[in-house]
Wavefront OBJ file of the C-alpha trace (Angstrom):
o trace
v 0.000 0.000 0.000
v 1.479 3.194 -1.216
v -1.366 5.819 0.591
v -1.005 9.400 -0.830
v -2.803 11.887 1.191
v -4.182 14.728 -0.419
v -5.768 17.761 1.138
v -8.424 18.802 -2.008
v -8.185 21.986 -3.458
v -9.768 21.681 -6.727
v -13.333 21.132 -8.273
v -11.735 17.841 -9.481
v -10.840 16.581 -6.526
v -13.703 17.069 -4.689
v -15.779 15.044 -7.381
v -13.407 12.110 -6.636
v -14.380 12.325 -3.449
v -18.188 12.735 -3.833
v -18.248 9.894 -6.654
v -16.592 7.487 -3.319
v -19.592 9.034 -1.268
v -22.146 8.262 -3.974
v -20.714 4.765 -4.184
v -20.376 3.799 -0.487
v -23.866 5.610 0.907
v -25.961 6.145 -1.856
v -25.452 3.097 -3.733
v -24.287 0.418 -0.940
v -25.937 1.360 1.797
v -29.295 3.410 0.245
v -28.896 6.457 1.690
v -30.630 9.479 -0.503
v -28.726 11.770 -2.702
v -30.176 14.744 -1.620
v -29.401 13.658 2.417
v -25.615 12.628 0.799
v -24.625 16.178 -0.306
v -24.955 19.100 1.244
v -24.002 22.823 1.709
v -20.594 21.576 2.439
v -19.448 19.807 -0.812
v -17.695 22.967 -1.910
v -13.893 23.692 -2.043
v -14.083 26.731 0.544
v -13.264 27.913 3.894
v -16.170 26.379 5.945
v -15.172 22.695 4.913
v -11.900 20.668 4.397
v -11.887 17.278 2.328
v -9.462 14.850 1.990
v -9.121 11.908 -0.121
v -6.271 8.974 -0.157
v -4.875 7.698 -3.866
v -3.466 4.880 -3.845
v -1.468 4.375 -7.293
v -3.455 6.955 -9.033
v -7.063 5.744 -7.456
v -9.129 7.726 -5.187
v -9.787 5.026 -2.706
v -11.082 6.909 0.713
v -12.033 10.286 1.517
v -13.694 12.390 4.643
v -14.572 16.158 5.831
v -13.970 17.800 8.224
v -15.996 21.192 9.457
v -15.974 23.268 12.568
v -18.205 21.716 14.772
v -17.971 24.228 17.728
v -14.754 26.283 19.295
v -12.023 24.404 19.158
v -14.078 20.762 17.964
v -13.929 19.356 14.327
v -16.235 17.190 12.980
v -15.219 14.100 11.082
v -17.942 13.344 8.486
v -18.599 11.765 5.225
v -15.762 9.075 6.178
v -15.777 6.509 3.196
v -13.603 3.612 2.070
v -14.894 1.995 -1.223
v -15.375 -1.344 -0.352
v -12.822 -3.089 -2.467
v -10.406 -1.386 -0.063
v -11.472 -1.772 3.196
v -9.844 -3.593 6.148
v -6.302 -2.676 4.708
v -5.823 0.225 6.445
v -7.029 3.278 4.136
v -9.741 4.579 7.044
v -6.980 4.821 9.423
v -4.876 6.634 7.679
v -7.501 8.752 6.581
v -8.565 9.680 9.920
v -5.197 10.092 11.593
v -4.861 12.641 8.714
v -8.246 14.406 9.461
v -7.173 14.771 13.211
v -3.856 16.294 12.043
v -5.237 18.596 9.357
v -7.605 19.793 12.717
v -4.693 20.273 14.952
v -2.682 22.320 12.327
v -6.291 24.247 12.344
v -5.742 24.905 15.948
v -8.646 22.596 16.996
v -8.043 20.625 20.435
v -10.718 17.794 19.775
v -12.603 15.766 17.133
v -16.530 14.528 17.512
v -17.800 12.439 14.773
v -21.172 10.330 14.498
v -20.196 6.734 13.454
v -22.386 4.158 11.563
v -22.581 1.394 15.000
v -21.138 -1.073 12.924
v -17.757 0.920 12.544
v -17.964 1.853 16.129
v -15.247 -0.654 17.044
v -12.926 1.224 14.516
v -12.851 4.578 16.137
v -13.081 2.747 19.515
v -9.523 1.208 18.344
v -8.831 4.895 16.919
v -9.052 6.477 20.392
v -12.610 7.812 20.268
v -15.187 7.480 23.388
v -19.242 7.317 22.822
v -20.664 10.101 23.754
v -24.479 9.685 23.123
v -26.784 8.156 25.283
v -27.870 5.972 23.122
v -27.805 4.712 19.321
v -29.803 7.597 16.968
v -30.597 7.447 13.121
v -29.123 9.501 10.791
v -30.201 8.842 7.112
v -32.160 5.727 8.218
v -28.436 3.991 9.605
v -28.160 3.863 13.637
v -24.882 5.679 14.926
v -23.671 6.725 18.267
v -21.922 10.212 18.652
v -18.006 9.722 19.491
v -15.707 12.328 20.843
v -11.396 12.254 20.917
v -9.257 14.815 22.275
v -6.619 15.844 19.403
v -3.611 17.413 22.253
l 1 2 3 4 5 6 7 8 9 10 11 12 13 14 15 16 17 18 19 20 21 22 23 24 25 26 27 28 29 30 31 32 33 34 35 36 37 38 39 40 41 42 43 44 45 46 47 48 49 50 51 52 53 54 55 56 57 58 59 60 61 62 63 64 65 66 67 68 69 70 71 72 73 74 75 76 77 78 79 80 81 82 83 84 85 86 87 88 89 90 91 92 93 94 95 96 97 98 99 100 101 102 103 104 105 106 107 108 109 110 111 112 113 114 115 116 117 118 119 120 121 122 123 124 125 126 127 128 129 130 131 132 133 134 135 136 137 138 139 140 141 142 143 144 145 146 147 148
């Protein structure tokens, strides 16, 4: 595995990382298009995406926004599927939490999909919700890490 992080900065790269989003939740797992993308798909200020190549090949990518003073949100973590379990989502997310400390932000919340909830557990996350909510018809739990 030869894992190329790249933080997106063009149009371009952004649709490689939507077109992994459309594949992994919209056509694996159901989830609506319109409840997929949002007022955050944009190459801007507000929103930082990241996707990992591997040889040329957008296999992973994630978001992160500001969640609330010094908090980033993880979101729209995805790993086509061909690709999973060989480490691409960790090195996605260890690059997510250091893109957020470079953005001065001291901790990461993220709302995991309960059947990846043993992979952020493993990552250094904590549950933070209650209890197990649905977001876009999938139960997740709400997981916090501090990033210092």
């Amino acid at each position: 595995m030869a894992a190329e992080i790249v933080h997106v900065t063009s149009d371009e790269q952004l649709q490689l990382g939507l077109n992994i989003r459309k594949e992994v939740f919209v056509e694996e797992q159901k989830v609506p298009a319109e409840e997929e993308i949002d007022d955050y798909d944009v190459v801007g200020a507000n929103a930082h995406h990241i996707l990992i190549m591997d040889d040329g090949q957008a296999v992973a990518t994630g978001r992160l926004i500001y969640y609330k003073a010094g908090t980033a949100k993880m979101q729209r973590i995805a790993v086509l599927k061909e690709y999973r379990s060989k480490g691409y989502g960790r090195i996605l997310l260890l690059a997510m939490e250091e893109l957020a400390r470079e953005l001065g932000l001291a901790s990461s919340v993220l709302d995991a999909q309960c059947q990846a909830q043993d992979f952020y557990l493993r990552l250094g996350y904590e549950v933070i919700s209650s209890e197990p909510f649905y977001d876009a018809g999938i139960l997740h739990v709400r997981m916090q890490k501090a990033l210092s």
